[in-house]
C-alpha positions in Angstrom: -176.6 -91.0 6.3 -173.8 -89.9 8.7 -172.5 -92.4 11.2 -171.6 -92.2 14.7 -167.9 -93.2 16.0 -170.2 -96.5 16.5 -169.7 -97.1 13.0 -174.1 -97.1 12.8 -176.4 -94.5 12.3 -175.9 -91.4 14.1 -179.0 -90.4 16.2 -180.1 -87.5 17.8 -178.9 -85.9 20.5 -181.4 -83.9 21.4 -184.1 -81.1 20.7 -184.9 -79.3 24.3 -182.6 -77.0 24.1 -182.1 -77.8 20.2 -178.3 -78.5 19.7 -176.0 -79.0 16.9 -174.3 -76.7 14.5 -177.2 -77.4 12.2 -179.9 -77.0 14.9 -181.5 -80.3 14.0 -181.1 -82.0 17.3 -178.4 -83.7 15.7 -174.2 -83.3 16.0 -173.8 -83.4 12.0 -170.8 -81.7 11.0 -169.4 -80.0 7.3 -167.8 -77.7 6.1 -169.4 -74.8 7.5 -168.6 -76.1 11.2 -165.2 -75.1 11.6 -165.5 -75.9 15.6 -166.2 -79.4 14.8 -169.8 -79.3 16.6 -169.6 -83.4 16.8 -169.4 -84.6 20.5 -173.1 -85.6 22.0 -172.1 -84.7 26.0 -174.5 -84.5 28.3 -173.3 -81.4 30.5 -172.4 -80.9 34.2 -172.0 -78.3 36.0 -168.6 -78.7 36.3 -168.4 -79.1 32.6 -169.9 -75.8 32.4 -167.3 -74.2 35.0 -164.4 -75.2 33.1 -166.1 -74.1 29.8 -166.4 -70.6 31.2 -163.6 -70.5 32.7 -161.8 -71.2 29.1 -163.3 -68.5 27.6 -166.9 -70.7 26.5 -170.0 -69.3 28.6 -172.2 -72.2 27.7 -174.5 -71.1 30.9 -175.3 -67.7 30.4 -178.4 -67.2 28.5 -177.9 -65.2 25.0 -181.8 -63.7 24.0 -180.0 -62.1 21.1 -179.1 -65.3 18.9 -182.0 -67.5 21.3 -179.8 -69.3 23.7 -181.3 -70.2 27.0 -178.0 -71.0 28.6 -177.6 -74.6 29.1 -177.9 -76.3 32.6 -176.5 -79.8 34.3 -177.7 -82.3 32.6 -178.8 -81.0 29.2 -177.4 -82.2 26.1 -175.6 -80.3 23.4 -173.1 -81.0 20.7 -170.0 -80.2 21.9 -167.1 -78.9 19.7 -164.7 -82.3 19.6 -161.1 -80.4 20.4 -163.0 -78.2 23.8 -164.4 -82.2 24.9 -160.8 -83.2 24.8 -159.5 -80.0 26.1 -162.0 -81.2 28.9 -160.9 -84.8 29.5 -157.5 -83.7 29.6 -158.5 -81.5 32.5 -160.5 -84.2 33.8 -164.0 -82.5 33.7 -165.1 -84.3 30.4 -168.8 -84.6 30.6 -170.9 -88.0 29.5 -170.9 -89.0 26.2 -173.7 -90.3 23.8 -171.6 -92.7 21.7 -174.7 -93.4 19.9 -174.9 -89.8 18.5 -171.8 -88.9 18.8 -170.7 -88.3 15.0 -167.6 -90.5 13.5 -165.8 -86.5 12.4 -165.1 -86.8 16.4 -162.5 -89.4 16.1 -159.8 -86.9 14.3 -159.5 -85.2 17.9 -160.4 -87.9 19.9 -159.5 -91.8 20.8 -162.6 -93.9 21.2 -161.5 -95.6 24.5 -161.7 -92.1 26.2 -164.9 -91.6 24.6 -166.3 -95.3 25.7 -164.8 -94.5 29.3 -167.9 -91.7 29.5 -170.2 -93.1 27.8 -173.6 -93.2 29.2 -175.9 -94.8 26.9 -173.9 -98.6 26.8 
C-alpha cells in the first residue's frame, strides 16, 4: 500500500483523463518513473502556460501516444521537481494532499504543499 505525504493511504487522483506514470488514476511512483510522476495538482491554466513555456506542452493534444491535452481544472500527476519549479515561479497549481504520494517529499517541503492544498 503506498502512502501519501499524509502519512495514510494514498488515493486516487483521478481517471478522466487517466493520470499517473502507471495510468491507474493514481500518482504511484518506482523505479521506472525517473520524472518522479508523484504530485496530484489539479491544473490551471496558468499552470499550463508556464509548463509550455518550460519546454512541457501539457495542453496540446498527442493522438499518437492518446493524450487529449489537459485543460483548467483537470487533474494529473505532476512530476514533483516541475511542481516545485512551479511554486518557485509562483504558478504552482492545487494540490490533492490526499493522493499526493509520500516520494514527493524528496523535492518538496510539506508546508508549500499544505499552502495549495485543496482537499483539507
Amino acid at each position: 500500500m503506498a502512502a501519501n505525504v499524509l502519512g495514510t493511504e494514498l488515493e486516487e487522483c483521478g481517471l478522466d483523463p487517466v493520470t499517473g506514470f502507471y495510468r491507474d488514476g493514481c500518482c504511484n511512483t518506482g523505479a521506472g518513473d525517473v520524472g518522479v510522476h508523484t504530485v496530484c495538482a489539479v491544473v490551471t491554466e496558468e499552470f499550463l502556460e508556464f509548463s509550455k513555456r518550460a519546454g512541457n506542452d501539457l495542453s496540446t493534444p498527442n493522438p499518437g501516444i492518446g493524450f487529449s491535452g489537459l485543460q483548467d481544472g483537470d487533474p494529473w500527476c505532476l512530476c514533483a521537481p516541475r511542481w516545485q519549479e512551479a511554486f518557485e515561479a509562483g504558478f504552482a497549481p492545487g494540490v490533492r494532499l490526499l493522493a499526493t504520494h509520500l516520494a514527493t517529499l524528496e523535492w518538496v517541503r510539506l508546508a508549500d504543499l499544505e499552502a495549495h492544498a485543496i482537499d483539507q
